[in-house]
N, C-alpha and C positions, 0 to 999 in steps of 0.2 A: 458657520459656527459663530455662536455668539462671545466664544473667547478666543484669544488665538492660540493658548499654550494645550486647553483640555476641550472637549464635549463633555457636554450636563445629558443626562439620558435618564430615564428611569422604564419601568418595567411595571406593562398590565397585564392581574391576572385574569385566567379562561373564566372565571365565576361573573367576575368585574366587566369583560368584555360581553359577555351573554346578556347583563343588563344593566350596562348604562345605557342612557337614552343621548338624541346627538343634543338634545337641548341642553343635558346635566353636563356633556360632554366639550362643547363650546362653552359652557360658565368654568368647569374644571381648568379648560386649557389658557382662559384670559384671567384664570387667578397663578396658574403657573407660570405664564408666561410674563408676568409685572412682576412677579417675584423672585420665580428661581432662575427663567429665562431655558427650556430645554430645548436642544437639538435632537433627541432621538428619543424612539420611544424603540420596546420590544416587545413587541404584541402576543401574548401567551394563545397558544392552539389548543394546550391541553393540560387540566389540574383537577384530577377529577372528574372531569367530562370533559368534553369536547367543546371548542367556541363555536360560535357556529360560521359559516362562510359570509352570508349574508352582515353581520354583525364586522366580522372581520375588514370586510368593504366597505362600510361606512365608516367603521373609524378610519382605515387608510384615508376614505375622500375626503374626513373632517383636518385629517395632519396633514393634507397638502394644502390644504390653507391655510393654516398658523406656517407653514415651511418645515415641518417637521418630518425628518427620516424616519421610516417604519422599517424595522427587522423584526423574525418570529422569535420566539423562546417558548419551551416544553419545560414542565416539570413531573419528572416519572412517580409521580403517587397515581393507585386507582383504588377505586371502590372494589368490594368483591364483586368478583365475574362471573360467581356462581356460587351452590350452596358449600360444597367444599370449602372457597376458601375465608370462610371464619375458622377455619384450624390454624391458620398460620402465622396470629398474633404478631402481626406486621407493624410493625415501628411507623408512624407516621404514615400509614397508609401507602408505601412503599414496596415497589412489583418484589413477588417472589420468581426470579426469574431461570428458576425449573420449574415453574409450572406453564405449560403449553399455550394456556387462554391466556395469561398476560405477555408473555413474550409475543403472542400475535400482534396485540393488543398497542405494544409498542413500537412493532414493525410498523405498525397502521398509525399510528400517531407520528411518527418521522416520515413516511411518505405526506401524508397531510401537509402535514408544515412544509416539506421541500417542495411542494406544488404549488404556496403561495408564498413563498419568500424564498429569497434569494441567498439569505444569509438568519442564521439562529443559534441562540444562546439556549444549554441544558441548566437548569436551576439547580443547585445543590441537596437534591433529594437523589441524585443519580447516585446510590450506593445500596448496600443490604447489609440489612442485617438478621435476613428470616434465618430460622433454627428447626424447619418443618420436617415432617416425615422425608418430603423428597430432596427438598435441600443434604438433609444429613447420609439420605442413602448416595446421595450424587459426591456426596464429599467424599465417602468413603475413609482409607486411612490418612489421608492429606488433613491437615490444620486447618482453622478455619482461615485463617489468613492467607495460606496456600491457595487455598479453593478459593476464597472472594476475589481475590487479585486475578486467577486466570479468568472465572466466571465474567467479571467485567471488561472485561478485556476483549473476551468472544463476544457481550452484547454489544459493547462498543462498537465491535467491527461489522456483526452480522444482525444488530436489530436497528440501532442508529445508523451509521456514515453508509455502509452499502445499502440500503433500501433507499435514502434520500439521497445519495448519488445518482442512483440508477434513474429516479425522477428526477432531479436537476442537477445535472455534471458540473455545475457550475456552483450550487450552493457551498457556502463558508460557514462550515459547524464549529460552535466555539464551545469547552466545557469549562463552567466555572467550578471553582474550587470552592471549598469551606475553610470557615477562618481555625476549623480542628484540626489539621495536619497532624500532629502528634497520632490522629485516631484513623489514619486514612486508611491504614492497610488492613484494620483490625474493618471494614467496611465496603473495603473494593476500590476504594479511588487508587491508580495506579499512574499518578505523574509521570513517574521512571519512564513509562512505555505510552502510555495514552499522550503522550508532547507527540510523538511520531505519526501518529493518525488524525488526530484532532487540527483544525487548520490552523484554531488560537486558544487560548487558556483565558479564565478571570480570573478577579482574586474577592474572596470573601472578606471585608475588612470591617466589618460591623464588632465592637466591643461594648458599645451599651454602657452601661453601669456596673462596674467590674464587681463589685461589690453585692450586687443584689440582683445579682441573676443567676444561673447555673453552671456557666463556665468560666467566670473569675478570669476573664483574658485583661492583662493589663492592655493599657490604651494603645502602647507603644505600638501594639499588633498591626494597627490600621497605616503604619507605615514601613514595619521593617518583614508584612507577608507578602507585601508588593514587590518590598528588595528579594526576596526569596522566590518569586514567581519569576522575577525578570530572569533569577539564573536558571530558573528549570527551565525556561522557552525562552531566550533573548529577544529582543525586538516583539515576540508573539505575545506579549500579558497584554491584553486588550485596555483593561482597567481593573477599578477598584471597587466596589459594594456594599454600599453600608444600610440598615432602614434608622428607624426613630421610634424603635419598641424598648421598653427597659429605658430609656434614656427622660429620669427625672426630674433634667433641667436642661437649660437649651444649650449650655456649654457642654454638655454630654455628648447630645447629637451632634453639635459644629465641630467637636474635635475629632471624630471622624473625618469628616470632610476633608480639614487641616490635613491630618495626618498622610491619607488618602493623596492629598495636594505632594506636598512635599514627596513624595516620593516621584513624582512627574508622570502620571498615569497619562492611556491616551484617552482615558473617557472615565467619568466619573458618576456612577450609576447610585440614582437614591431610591431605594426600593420604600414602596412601590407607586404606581400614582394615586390610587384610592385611600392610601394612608399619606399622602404630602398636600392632594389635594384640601386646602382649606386647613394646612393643619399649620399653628402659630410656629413651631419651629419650624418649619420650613421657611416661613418669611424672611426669615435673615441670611438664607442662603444667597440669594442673588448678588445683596449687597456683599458679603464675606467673598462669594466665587471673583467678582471684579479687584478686590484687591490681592487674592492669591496670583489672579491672571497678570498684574504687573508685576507681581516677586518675580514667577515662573518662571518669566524668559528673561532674568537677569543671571538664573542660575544654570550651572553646569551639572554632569553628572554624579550622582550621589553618591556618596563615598565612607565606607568606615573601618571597623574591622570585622575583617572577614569570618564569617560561625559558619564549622561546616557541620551542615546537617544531613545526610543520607536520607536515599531513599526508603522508605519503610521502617523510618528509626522513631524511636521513642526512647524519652528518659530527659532529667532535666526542664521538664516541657515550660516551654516559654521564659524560660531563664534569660535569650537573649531579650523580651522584652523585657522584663523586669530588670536587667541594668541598662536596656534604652532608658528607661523612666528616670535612672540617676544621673543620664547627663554622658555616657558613651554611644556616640554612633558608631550604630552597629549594622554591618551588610550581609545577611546568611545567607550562603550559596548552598547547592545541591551538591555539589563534587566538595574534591580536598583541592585546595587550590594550587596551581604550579609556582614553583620559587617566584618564577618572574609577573606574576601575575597580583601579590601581594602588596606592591608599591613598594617604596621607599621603607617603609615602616620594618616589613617583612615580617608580619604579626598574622598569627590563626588562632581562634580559637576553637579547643572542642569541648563540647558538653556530652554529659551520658549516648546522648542523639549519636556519637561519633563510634561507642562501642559495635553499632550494629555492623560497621566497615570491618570485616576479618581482618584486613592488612594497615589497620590504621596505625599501629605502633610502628610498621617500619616506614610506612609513609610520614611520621611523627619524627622518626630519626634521622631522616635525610632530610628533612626539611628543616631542622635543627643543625644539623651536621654540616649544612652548607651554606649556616649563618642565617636562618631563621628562626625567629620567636614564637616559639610557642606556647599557649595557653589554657592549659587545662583546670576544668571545674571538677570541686571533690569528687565528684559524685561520677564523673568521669574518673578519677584516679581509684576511685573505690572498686569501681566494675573492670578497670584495667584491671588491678591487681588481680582480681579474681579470674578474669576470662583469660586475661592476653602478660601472666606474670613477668614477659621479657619488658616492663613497661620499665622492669627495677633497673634496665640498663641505662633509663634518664635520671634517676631521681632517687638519692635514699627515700624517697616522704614511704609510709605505711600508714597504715591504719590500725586503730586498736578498738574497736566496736563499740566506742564508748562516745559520748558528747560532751564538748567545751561549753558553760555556761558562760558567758565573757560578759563584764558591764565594763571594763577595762581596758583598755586601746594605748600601742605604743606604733607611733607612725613618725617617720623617718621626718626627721626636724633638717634647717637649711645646711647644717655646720655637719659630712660627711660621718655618719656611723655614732651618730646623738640622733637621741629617741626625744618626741615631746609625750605627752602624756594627755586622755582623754578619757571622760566617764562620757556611756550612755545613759539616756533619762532611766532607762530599764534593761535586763538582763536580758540576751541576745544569743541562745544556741546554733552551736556549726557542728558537724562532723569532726571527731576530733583526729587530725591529721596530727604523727610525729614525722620527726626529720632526723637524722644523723648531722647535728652541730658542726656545722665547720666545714663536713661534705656539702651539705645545702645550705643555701643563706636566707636568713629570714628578713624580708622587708617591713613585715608589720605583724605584731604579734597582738594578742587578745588573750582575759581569760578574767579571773578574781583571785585576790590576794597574792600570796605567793605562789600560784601557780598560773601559766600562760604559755599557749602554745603558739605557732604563725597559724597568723590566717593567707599568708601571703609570700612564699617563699620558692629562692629559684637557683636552680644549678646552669651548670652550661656542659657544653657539650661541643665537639668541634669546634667550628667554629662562632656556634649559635647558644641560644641559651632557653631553657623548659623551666617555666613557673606554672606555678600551684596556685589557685586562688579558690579557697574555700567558701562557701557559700550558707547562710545561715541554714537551718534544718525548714524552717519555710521562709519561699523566699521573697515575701513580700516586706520582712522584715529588712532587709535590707533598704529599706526607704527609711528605716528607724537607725541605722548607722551614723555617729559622727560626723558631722564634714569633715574635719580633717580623714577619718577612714575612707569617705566618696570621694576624697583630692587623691589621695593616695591608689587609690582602685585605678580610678579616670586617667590620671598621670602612666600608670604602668599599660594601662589597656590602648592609649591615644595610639591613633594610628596618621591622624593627619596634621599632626603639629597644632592642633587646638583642643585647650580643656577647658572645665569653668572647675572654678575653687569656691563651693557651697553648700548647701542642703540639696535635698531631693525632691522632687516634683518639677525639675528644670530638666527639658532634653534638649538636647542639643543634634545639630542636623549639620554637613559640612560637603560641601561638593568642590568637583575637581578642576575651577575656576576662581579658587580666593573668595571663595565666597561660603558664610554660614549664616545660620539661625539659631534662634531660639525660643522657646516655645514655652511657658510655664500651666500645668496643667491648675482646670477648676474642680477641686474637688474638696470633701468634706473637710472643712477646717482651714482650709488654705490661706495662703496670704500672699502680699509679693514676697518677692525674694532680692536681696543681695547677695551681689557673687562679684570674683574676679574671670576675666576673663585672660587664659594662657596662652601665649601665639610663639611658634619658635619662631628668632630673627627677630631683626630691628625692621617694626611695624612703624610708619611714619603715623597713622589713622586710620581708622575704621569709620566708613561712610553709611549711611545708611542707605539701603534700598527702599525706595519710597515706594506705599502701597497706591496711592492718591493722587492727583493735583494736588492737595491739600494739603498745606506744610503742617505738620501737627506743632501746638503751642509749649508743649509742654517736654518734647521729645528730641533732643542734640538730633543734627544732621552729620555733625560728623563728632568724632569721640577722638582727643588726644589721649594718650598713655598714660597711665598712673607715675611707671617708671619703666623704665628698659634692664634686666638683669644682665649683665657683659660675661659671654663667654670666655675662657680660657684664651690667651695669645689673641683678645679683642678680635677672637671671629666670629663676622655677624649670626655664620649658622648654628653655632654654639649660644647664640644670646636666645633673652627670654624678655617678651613685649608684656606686660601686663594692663589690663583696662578695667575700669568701673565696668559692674553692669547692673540693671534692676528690671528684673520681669515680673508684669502682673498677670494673675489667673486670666486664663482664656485670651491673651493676648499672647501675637508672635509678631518678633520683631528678625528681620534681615541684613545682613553688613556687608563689604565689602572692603578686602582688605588692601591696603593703599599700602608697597613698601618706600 
């Protein structure tokens, strides 16, 4: 390994392997290897056609001389296999897999592969969404959701892992995932069940240009669907996956990587080589991976608060990254998390994602009731009231079907139950949540003129307590909030005793060794940013983790305190550390907290 904390790998496709030559092929590998530095490749058997074997053995004998690991990978798209099927307007060239010639088809592409590798990675084409005569007759009266989930589930087992078991009992099938979760079930990915058969999982963490592509993923994704993979398979997410399509500047592509980094992947995969090979942002990788690989192993396990997201849920979609992007870390797990497994904080939050769990409100209440904080998003409190009405046992909040236009902002000032006062540059719609005054208490209210409702309000319960945190009507807006409304969110949401007090475009990353980052994203308009940083307890210092030998000139090594705020009865756990801080686009800086 050329690092010690990750492997660098990428992935060549069947078209790619059919005709490079070993000439183009040794120039490809001594422009990769001065730049990006890869340990692994995953050699494609099949996209469209087949590699051929011959092709397949010279590249293996070309990577045993740079040192390079060879594993296979398949991606399930075929051509038509016959004249039938042009009837079956296949999404991406994607098997219909009731139909007999492709399912052979596939059978035969996974023996392939287990006969010359050991170990292979599925591309994220492994789904359907055919709508054909036989599809629909095999569906019968089942959903289509119903049907995709089982249908994959049987290729899984009897076109993939048993045919390439049977030819190598030993091969390690891995399935990557896509960075669409929200869309999986509505396609056949079936996490919930395919963790059990599968030997490992990837993670799709490609965001591109959030902004000018077609699934608008904030950036956040390329680190908190890693924390979401690690809980569906522990120890088993292999890595992370990003390419350099959509991405129209080079801090695009590198903050994948970043993101990707930070989460502590065990390999980090840039798809693919025929598009890295010779391509300028690729060049900065090499240098960028050597100063992540010193953070890495200063850092402990990543840590924030917990989003539970179920299997085969949808709603709220990427909500948790879009408040990663304000500056909460955030860690989505699969399950509802158990009391004791929440930390100190004893914070969950759920999103619409959480209605698909039938018993999530009384898992809501005892998790509450036994001194836990919970946290729910409108749009979760909207679809409770309707699906699961006993939700009204935490919370007067309702709903009245109408919308809060708010350029007005009242957030909770130092001196107990005094409001400061804040405009936005522009009007800012939420869901308009009421509350029963005095039963629930508002933390932060919003709205124009004389009228203003919470956007931020919380009862308690047992002996824990359920908040409401409404969320604008799109929630990208939420990057156009007040700092003071982002201090106030940040502060309620913290689960690890660290906030920053600023604007938006600053995330913030916190693991379970005193140790954080921060990260300021490059994107349209940006700028640096000032901010405070919030630490509970009397912090002596904050050190830097140094990326380099290279002491930087312009960068403290270690940060004294602005001030220290004193707890009640001068205890230090009750106290609050305060620090300068200032991030520039596309740069991320590491600390380590000294008490």
């Amino acid at each position: 390994m050329f690092y010690k904390n990750f492997k660098t790998v990428t992935y060549c496709v069947a078209a790619w392997v059919n005709r490079v030559t070993e000439e183009q092929l040794r120039k490809d590998a001594d422009f990769l290897q001065k730049y990006v530095k890869i340990d692994k490749i995953y050699l494609e058997t099949y996209r469209d056609e087949f590699a051929s074997r011959e092709q397949i053995e010279m590249i293996k004998r070309v990577m045993k001389d740079y040192g390079i690991e060879v594993s296979g990978g398949i991606t399930t798209v075929t051509p038509d296999l016959n004249e039938s099927d042009k009837k079956r307007q296949r999404l991406f060239n994607t098997f219909c897999y009731c139909n007999e010639p492709m399912r052979a088809r596939l059978k035969e592409v996974s023996e392939y592969t287990a006969g010359l590798f050991d170990e292979f990675i599925i591309d994220d084409f492994f789904f359907t969404q055919c709508m054909c005569e036989d599809c629909i007759r095999e569906k019968g009266n089942r959903s289509w959701k119903e049907f995709r989930l089982a249908k994959m589930m049987e290729v899984s087992r009897d076109l993939i892992i048993g045919p390439a078991k049977k030819v190598n009992p030993k091969v390690h099938i891995i399935i990557k995932y896509p960075n669409w979760r929200e869309s999986f079930q509505e396609t056949g990915y079936n996490p919930g069940q395919q963790r059990e058969i599968f030997d490992s999982i990837y993670t799709g963490t490609e965001t591109r240009h959030g902004a000018q592509q077609d699934q608008h993923l904030p950036r956040y994704l390329s680190y908190s669907l890693m924390r979401y993979f690690e809980s569906v398979a522990p120890g088993r997410n292999g890595g992370g996956w990003f390419d350099p399509y959509d991405c129209d500047r080079f801090d695009t592509y590198l903050e994948q990587a970043y993101l990707t980094a930070f989460a502590k992947p065990k390999e980090i995969m840039m798809f693919c080589w025929p598009s890295i090979a010779g391509n300028k942002r690729a060049t900065p990788l090499g240098f960028m991976y050597d100063k992540l690989d010193r953070i890495l192993g200063r850092l402990g396990e990543p840590c924030g608060l917990k989003t539970y997201i179920p299997f085969n849920s949808q709603g709220d979609d990427h909500i948790e990254d879009f408040i990663g992007m304000v500056g909460v870390p955030m860690e989505p797990c699969c399950e509802f998390p158990e009391f004791s497994e929440v930390g100190a904080s004893r914070k969950v939050l759920v999103t619409a994602a959480a209605l698909e769990d039938s018993q999530i409100v009384g898992k809501l209440r005892r998790f509450v009731e036994a001194g836990g904080h919970a946290i729910a998003t409108s749009s979760f409190m909207i679809g409770a009231l309707q699906k699961y009405p006993e939700i009204s046992e935490l919370t007067s909040v309702t709903y009245t079907n109408r919308v809060l236009s708010a350029d007005e902002f009242q957030t909770p000032a130092e001196i107990p139950h005094f409001k400061n006062y804040v405009k936005s540059a522009q009007s800012i719609e939420f869901p308009l949540l009421e509350h029963r005054n005095n039963a629930t208490w508002s933390i932060m209210n919003a709205g124009h003129g004389e009228y203003h409702e919470s956007i931020l309000c919380y009862d308690t319960y047992g002996k824990g307590r359920f908040t409401v945190l409404s969320i604008p009507e799109m929630p990208s807006k939420l990057y156009d909030l007040p700092a003071p409304v982002l201090t106030t969110i940040r502060r309620e949401l913290d689960t690890t005793g660290i906030w920053i007090d600023g604007g938006s475009g600053v995330s913030l990353f916190t693991y379970d060794n005193k140790t954080f980052g921060i990260y300021c994203y490059a994107w349209d308009g940006c700028a640096p940013q000032e901010f405070h940083v919030h630490i509970k307890g009397r912090v002596k210092e904050l050190v830097r983790i140094p990326d380099s030998d290279r002491p930087e000139m312009f960068k403290p090594q270690v940060y004294k305190p602005l001030y220290v705020k004193e707890g009640p009865d001068d205890n230090a756990a009750n106290s609050e550390t305060v620090f300068y801080g200032r991030a520039t686009p596309g740069e991320f800086d590491f600390f380590e907290i000294k008490e």
